[in-house]
N, C-alpha and C positions, 0 to 999 in steps of 0.2 A: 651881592650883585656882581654881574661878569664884569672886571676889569677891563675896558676896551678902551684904546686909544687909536684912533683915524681920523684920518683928513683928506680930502678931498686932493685927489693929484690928475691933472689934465697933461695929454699928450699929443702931440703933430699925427702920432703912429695911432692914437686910439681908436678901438671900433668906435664909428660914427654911430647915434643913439639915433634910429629909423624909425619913424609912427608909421604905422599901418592901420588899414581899413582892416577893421575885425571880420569881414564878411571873405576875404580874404582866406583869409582859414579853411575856410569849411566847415564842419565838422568833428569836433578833436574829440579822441580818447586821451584823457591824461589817466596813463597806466601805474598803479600801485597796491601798494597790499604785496599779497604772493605768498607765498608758502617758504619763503629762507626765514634765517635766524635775524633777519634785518629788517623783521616785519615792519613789528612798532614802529622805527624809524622813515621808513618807506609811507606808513599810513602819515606821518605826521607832516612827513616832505611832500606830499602829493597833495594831500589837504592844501597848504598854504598856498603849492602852485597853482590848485583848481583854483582856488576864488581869488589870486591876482589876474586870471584870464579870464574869468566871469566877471568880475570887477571892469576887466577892460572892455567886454564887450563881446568877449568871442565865445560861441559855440561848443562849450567844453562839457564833458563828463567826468564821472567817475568810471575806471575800468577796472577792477579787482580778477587778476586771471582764477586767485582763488576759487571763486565762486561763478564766475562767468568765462562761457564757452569759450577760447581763445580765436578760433574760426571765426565769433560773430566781428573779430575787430573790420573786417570787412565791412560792415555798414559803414568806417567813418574815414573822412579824406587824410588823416595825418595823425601822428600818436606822438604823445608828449612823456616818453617811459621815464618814469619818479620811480625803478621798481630794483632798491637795491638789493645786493648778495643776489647768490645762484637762482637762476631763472630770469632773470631780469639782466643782470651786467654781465653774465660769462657766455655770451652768444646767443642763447637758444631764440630770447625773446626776436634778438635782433634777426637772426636765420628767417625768423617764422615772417616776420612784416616784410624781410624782401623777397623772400618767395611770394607772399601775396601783395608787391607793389606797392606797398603803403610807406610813405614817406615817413619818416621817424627821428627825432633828436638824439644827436650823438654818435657815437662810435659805433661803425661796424660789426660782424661776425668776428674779425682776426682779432680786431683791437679789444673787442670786449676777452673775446677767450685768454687773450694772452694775458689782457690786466689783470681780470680773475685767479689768473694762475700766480702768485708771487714766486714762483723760484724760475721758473720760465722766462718770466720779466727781467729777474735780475740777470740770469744767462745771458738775456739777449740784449740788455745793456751793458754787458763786458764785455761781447763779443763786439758792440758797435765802438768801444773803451770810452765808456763812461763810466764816473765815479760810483758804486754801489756798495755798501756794508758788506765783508765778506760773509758767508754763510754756510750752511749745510744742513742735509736733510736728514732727518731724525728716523730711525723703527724703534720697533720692540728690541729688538738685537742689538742695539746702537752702544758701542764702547764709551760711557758715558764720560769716563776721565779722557780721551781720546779728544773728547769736544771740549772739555775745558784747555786740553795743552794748544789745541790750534785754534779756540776763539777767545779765550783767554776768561775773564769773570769783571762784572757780568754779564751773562748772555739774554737775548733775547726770544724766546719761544713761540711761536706763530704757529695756529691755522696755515694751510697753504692758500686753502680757497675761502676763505672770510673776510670781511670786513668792517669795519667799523670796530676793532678793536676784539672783538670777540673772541674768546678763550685763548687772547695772548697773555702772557707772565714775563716779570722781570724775576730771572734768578740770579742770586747774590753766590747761592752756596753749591757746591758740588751735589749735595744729596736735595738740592731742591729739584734737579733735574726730573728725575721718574715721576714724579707728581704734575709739575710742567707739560712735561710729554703726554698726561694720560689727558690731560686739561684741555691741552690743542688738539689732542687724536679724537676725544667727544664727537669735536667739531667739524675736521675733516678728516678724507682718509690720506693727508699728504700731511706732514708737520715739517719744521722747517725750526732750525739757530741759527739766529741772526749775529753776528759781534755789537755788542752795547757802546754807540758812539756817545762819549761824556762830550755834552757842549750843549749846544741851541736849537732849539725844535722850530724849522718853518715851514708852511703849506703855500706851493705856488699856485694861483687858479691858471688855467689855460679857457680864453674865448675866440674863436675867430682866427688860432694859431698868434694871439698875442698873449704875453706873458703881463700879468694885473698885476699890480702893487703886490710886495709879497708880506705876507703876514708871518709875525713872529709868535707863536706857541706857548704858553705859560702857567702847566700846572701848580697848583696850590701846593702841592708837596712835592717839591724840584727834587727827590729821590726817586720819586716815579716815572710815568710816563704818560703822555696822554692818549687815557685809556678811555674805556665806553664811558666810565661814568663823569670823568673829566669834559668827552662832547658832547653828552646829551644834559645828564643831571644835576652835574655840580654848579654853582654859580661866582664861583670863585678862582676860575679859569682866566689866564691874562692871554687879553688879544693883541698885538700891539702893530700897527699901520700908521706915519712909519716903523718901519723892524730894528732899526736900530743899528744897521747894515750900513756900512761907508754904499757910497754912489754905484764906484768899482764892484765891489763882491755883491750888491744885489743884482745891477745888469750881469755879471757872472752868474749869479743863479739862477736870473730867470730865462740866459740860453743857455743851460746846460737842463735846465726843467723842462725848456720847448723841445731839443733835441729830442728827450729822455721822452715826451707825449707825439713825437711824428718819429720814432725809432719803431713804435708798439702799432703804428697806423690809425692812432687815435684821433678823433675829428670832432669838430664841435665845438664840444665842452667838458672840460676835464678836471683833474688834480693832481699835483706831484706832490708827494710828505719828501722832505729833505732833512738831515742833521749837519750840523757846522763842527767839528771836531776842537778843540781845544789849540791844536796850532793855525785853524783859518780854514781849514779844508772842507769843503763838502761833498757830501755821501747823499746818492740817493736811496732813496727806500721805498716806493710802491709808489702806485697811480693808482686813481680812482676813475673812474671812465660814466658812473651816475653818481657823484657827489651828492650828496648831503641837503638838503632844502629848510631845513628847520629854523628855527627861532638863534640859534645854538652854531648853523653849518656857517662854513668857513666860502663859499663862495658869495652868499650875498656882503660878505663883509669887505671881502675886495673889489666887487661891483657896486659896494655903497662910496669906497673910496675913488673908484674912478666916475663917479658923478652920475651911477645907474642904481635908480630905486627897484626894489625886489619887483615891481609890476613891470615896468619897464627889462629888469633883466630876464624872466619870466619870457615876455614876448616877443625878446632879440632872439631867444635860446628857441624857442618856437618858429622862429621869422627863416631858421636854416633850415627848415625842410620843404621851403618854397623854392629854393634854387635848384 
C-alpha cells in the first residue's frame, strides 16, 4: 500500500472553496485519450475527472481527439483538457480552443509550449536566476566522457519533450551512456543530461497562483528515481504532507516554485518537480502544466491536504474558465 502521510492545513491566503450552479457550465468537453506516449495515463485522469463533474451535476463528456474530430469541440461551452504529453500540453491543443473561442483549463499556447520543452524551461529559469540542475543536451555525436567531466556521475538522461517519466535513465556508469541516449532518442527528437542531485525529491502543486502544501517524494528503492512506475504502478511509493521541511525552507520553495510557474506564463493549475541537495539547497527541475489526475497523482494529494476533496478540486479547476 502507498505510504501516505497528510493533514489537513488551512490558510488566511487559501483559495476560498466556491459551489457553483452546475448549469453554469454549460456544456463541457473533458478532453483525454490522444495519441502521445501518455495515453494510458490521460485515459485514467480524465476518467476520474469526468464522473467527479457528472457526480457534481454538470454537463460533461468524454472528448477523445484520437478518434473525434477536433473542429466538432465547437458544439460545447468550455473544455476541461485531462490530455497529457504532445498534443495536449505542448500548445497545439491550447492554440486550437483559442482560435476557436472556447474557454479551457490551464495554461496557455507559451506556457504550455515552453513546459513541454524541458531545456527551454530550464534556460529560461537561468536566465530569470532561478535555481535549476545544470545540464546539457545530448546527439549521436556527443563526446560522452565530455559529459561526465562537466556533470560529474550520476547523470540524469531525459526525453526533451516527455513526461511522466518516460524513457528517462539513471546512469551510474560512463558506458551506460550510449544506451541512455538511444532510450530517450526512442522518445523524442531532443534528449537532454541532467546532473544527479543526491538529496530529497518534492512536487509543489500551483492553484490560483498559490503555492499548496508541498509534498515530499519517496521511492521504495531510494537509489532510484521517481520514475513511471514508481507514479503510476508501484504501491510502495512514500507520500509525505507534512514534507518534513522546517517552516522557512518550505515557504522558500514554494516561492521559488511560484516564480519558477509565472516565469513560463503558466496559469491555472500546475506542478513544479524540485530536488533538495544534501547541503539545503534547492534545484528546480520541470513543470507540469496538465498534471496527473489519477488514483496515484500528486495534485489531489495537496488539495486533499488543503481541505479540497478531488470533486470539489475538479470543479474549482473548471470554475477558471468562467472568468
Amino acid at each position: 500500500m502507498n505510504q501516505t502521510s497528510v493533514s489537513t492545513q488551512n490558510s488566511d491566503s487559501a483559495t476560498a472553496i466556491v459551489s457553483h450552479d452546475p448549469s453554469v457550465f454549460g456544456k463541457v468537453a473533458v478532453v483525454y485519450g490522444g495519441t502521445s506516449n501518455e495515453r494510458l495515463v490521460s485515459l485514467d485522469s480524465g476518467s476520474a475527472v469526468l464522473k467527479a463533474l457528472q457526480d457534481y451535476g454538470i454537463d460533461a463528456v468524454h472528448f477523445d481527439p484520437k478518434d473525434q474530430d477536433i473542429m466538432s469541440l465547437t458544439q460545447y461551452d468550455r473544455v476541461f483538457n485531462v490530455l497529457h504529453g504532445r498534443g495536449g500540453e505542448d500548445g497545439q491543443l491550447q492554440g486550437v480552443l483559442q482560435w476557436l473561442g472556447i474557454p479551457q483549463t490551464g495554461s496557455g499556447v507559451l506556457a504550455s509550449a515552453i513546459g513541454m520543452d524541458k531545456v527551454r524551461t530550464k534556460q529560461l529559469w537561468h536566465g530569470c536566476g532561478l535555481s535549476t540542475a545544470p545540464f546539457t543536451v545530448l546527439t549521436a555525436d556527443t563526446d560522452w566522457q565530455q559529459v561526465v567531466n562537466t556533470l560529474g556521475l550520476p547523470i540524469m538522461v531525459k526525453p526533451v519533450h516527455e513526461g511522466s517519466s518516460i524513457g528517462m535513465t539513471k546512469v551510474n556508469h560512463l558506458d551506460e551512456l550510449p544506451s541512455a541516449f538511444a532510450t530517450a532518442a526512442a522518445c523524442s527528437d531532443v534528449v537532454m543530461a541532467e546532473k544527479w542531485i543526491t538529496g530529497r525529491e518534492f512536487t509543489i502543486v500551483i492553484i490560483d497562483d498559490e503555492a499548496y502544501p508541498v509534498i515530499r517524494l519517496e521511492p521504495a528503492d531510494i537509489t532510484n528515481f521517481y520514475d513511471f512506475e514508481a507514479k503510476y504502478n508501484r504501491n510502495d511509493t512514500g507520500y509525505y504532507i507534512p514534507c518534513g521541511l522546517s517552516e522557512e525552507d518550505e515557504s522558500h520553495l514554494q516561492a521559488l516554485s511560484l516564480a519558477a510557474f509565472k516565469a513560463v506564463d503558466a496559469k491555472g493549475w500546475g506542478r513544479i518537480d524540485a530536488m533538495q541537495d544534501e547541503q539545503g539547497n534547492f534545484w528546480l527541475l520541470e513543470i507540469n502544466t496538465v498534471p496527473g489526475m489519477t488514483s496515484h497523482s500528486l495534485v489531489p494529494m495537496a488539495a486533499k491536504a488543503r481541505g479540497m476533496d478531488f470533486q470539489a478540486l475538479c470543479v474549482h479547476i473548471l470554475a477558471q474558465t468562467l472568468a
